[in-house]
Backbone as JSON Lines, residues from 0, in Angstrom:
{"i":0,"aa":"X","n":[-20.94,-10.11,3.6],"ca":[-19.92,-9.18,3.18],"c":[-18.56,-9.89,3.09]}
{"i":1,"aa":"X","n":[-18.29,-11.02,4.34],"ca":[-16.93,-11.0,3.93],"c":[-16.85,-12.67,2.85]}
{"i":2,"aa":"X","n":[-17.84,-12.63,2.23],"ca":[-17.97,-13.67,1.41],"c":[-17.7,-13.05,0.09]}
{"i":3,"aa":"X","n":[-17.84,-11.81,0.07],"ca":[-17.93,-11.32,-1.38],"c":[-16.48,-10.59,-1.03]}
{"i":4,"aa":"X","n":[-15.83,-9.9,-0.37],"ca":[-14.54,-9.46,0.05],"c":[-13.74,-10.63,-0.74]}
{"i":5,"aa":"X","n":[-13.96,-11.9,0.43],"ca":[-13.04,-12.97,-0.18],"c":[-13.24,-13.46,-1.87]}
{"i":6,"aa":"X","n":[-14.58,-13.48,-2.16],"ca":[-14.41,-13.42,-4.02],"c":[-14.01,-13.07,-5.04]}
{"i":7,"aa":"X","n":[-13.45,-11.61,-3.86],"ca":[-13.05,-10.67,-5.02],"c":[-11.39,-11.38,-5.15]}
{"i":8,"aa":"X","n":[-11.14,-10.84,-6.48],"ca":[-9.43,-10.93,-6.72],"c":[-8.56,-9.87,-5.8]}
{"i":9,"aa":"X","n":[-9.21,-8.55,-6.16],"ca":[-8.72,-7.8,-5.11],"c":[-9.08,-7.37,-3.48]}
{"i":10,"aa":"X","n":[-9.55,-8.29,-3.19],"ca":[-10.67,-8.13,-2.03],"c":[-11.21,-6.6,-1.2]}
{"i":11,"aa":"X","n":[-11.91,-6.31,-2.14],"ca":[-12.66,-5.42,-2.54],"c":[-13.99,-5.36,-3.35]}
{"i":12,"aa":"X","n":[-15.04,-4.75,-2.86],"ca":[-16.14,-5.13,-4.02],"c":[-16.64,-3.39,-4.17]}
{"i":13,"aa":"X","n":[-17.68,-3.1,-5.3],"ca":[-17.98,-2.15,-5.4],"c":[-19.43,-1.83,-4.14]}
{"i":14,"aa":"X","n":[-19.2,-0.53,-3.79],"ca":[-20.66,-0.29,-2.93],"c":[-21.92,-0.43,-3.62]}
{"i":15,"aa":"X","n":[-21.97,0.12,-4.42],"ca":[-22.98,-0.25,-5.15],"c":[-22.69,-1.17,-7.14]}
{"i":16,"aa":"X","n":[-23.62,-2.31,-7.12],"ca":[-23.27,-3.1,-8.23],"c":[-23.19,-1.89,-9.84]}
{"i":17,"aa":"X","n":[-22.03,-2.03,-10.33],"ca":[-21.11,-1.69,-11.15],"c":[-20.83,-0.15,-11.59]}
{"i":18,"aa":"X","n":[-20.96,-0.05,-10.01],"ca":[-19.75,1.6,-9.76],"c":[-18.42,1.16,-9.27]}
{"i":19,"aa":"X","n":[-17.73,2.16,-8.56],"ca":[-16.06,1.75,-8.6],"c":[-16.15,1.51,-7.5]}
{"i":20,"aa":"X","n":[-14.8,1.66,-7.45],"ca":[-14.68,1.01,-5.65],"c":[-14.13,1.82,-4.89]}
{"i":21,"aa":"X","n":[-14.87,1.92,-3.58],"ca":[-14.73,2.85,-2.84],"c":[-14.07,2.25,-1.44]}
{"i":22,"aa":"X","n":[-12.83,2.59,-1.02],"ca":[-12.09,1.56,-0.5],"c":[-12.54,2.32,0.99]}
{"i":23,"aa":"X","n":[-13.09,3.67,1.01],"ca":[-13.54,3.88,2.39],"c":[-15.01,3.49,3.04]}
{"i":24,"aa":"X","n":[-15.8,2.79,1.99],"ca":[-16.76,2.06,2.36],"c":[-16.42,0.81,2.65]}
{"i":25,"aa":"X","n":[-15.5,-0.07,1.8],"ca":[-15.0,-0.92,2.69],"c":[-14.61,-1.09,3.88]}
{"i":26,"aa":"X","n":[-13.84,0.0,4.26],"ca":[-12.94,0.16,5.1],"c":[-14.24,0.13,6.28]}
{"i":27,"aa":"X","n":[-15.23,0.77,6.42],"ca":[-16.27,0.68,8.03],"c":[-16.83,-1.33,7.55]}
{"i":28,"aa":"X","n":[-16.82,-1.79,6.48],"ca":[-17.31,-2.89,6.8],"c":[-16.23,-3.7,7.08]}
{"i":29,"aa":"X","n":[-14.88,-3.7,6.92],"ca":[-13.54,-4.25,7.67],"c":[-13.88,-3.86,8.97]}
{"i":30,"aa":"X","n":[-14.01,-2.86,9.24],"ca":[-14.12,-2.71,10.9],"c":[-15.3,-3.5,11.77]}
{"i":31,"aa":"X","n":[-16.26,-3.28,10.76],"ca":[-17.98,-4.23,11.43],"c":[-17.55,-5.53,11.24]}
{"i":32,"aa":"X","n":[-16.29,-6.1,10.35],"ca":[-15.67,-7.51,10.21],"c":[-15.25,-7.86,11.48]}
{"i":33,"aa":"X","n":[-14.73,-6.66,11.76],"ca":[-13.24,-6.91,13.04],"c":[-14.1,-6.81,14.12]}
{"i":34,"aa":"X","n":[-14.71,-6.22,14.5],"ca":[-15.77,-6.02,15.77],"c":[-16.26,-7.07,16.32]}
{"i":35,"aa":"X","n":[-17.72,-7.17,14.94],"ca":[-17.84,-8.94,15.4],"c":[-16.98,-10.0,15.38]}
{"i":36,"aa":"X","n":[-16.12,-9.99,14.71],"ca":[-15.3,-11.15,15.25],"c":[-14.28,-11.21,16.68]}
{"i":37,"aa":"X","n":[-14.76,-10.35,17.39],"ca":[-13.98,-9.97,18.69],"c":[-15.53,-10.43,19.79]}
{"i":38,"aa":"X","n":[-16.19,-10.44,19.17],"ca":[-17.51,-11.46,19.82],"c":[-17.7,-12.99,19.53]}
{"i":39,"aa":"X","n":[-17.35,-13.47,18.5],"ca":[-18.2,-14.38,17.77],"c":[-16.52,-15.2,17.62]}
{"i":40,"aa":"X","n":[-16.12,-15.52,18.59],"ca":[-14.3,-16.58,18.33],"c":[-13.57,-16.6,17.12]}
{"i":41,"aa":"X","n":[-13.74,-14.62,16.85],"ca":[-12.55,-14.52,15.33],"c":[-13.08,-15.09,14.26]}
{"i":42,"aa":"X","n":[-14.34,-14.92,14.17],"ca":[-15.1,-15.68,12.82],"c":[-14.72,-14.99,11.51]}
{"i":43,"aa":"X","n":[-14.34,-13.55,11.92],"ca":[-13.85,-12.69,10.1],"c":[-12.38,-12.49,10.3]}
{"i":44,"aa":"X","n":[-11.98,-12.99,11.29],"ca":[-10.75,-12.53,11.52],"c":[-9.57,-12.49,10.76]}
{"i":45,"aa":"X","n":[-9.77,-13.87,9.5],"ca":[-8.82,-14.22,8.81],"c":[-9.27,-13.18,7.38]}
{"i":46,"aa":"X","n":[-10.15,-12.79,7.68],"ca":[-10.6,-11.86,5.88],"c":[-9.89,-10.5,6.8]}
{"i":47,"aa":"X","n":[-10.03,-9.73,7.81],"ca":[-9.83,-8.7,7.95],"c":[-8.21,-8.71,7.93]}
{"i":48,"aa":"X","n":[-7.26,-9.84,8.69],"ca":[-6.15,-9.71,8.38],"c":[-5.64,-9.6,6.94]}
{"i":49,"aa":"X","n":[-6.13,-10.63,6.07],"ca":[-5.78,-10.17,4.44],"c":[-6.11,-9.07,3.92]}
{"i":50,"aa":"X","n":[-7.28,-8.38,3.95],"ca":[-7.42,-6.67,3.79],"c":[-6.16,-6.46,4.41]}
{"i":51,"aa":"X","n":[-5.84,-6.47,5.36],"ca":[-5.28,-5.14,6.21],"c":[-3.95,-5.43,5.68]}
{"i":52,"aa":"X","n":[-3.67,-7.0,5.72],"ca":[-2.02,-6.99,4.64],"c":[-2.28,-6.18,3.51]}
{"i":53,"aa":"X","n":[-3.0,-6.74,2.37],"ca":[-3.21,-6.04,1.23],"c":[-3.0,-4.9,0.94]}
{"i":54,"aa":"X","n":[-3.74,-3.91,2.19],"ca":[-3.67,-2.19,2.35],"c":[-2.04,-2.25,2.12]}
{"i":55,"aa":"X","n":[-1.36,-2.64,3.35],"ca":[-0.25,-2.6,3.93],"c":[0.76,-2.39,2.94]}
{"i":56,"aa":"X","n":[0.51,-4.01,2.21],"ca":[1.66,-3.99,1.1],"c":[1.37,-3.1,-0.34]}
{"i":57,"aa":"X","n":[-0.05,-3.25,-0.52],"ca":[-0.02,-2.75,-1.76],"c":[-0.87,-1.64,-2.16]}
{"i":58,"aa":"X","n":[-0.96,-0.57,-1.04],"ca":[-1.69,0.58,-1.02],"c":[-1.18,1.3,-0.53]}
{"i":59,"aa":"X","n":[-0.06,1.18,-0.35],"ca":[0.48,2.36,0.65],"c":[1.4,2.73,-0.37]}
{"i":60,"aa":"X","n":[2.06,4.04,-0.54],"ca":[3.52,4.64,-1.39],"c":[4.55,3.7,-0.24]}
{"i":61,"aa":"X","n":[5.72,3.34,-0.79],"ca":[6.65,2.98,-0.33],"c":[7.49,3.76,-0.15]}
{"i":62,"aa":"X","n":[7.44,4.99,-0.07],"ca":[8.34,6.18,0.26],"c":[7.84,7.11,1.52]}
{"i":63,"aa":"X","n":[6.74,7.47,1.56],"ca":[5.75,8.33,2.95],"c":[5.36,7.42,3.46]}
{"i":64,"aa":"X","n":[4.94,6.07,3.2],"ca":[4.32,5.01,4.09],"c":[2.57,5.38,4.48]}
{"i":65,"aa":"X","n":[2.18,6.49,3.14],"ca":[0.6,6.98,3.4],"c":[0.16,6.3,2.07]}
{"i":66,"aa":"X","n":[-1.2,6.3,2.4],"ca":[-1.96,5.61,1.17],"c":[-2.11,6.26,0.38]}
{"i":67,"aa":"X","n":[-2.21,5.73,-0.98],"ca":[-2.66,6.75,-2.04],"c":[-4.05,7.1,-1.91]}
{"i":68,"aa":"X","n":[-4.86,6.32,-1.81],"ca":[-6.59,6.67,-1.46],"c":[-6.67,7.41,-0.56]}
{"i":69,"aa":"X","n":[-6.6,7.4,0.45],"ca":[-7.09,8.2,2.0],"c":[-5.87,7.85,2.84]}
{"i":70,"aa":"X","n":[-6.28,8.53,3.48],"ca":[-4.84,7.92,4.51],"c":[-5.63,7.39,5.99]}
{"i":71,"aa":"X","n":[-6.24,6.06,5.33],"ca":[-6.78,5.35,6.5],"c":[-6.37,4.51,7.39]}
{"i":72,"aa":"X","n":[-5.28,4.35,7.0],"ca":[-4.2,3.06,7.61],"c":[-3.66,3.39,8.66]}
{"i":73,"aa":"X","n":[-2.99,5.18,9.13],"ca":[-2.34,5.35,9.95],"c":[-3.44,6.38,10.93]}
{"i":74,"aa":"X","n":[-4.62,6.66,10.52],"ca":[-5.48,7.12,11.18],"c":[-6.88,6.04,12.31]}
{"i":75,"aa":"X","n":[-7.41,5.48,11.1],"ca":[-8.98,4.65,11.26],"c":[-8.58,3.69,11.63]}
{"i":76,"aa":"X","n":[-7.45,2.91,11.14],"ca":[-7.59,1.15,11.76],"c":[-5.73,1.11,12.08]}
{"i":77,"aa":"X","n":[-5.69,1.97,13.09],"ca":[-4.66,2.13,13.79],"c":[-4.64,0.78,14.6]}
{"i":78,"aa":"X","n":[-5.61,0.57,15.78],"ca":[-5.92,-0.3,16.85],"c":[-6.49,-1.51,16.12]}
{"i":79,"aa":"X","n":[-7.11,-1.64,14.84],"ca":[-7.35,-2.86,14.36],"c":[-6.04,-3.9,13.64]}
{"i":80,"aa":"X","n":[-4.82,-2.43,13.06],"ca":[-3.54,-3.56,12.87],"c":[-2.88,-3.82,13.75]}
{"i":81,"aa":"X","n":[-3.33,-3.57,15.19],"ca":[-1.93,-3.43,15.91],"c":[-2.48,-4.54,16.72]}
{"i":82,"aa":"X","n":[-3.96,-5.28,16.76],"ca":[-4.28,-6.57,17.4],"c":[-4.19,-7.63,16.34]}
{"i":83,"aa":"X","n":[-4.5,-7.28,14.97],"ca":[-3.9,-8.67,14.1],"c":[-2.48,-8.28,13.6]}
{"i":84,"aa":"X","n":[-1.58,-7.94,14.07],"ca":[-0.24,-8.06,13.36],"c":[0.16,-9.13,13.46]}
């Protein structure tokens, strides 16, 4: 997974091959990123921090500070930005 994350341009891939992209299916395999790498000496650690910038800078409105997709950022991976900041 985080081989194809990192391939992508937008690091993002579709859930299933050539439907859209569903950024809340990503979003549990960012977390199964972040998990194991809290076992395994930060082995995804550097793909989950670039997602989580990415979200940050370029998914969020710059006015409410909520996402346009879901508002997963200030809910679901609360505790996952606040150990890679």
């Amino acid at each position: 997974m985080s081989r194809r994350i990192k391939a992508s341009d937008i690091l993002n891939c579709p859930t299933y091959p050539g439907e859209y992209i569903y950024v809340s299916d990503l979003l549990v395999a960012i977390v199964a990123l972040s998990e194991y790498s809290k076992y395994y000496n930060g082995k995804y650690s550097a793909i989950v921090n670039q997602w989580i910038h990415k979200a940050q800078t370029e998914w969020l409105d710059k006015n409410t500070g909520l996402s346009f997709i879901v508002i997963f950022i200030t809910v679901t991976t609360v505790t996952i930005m606040q150990k890679y900041k």
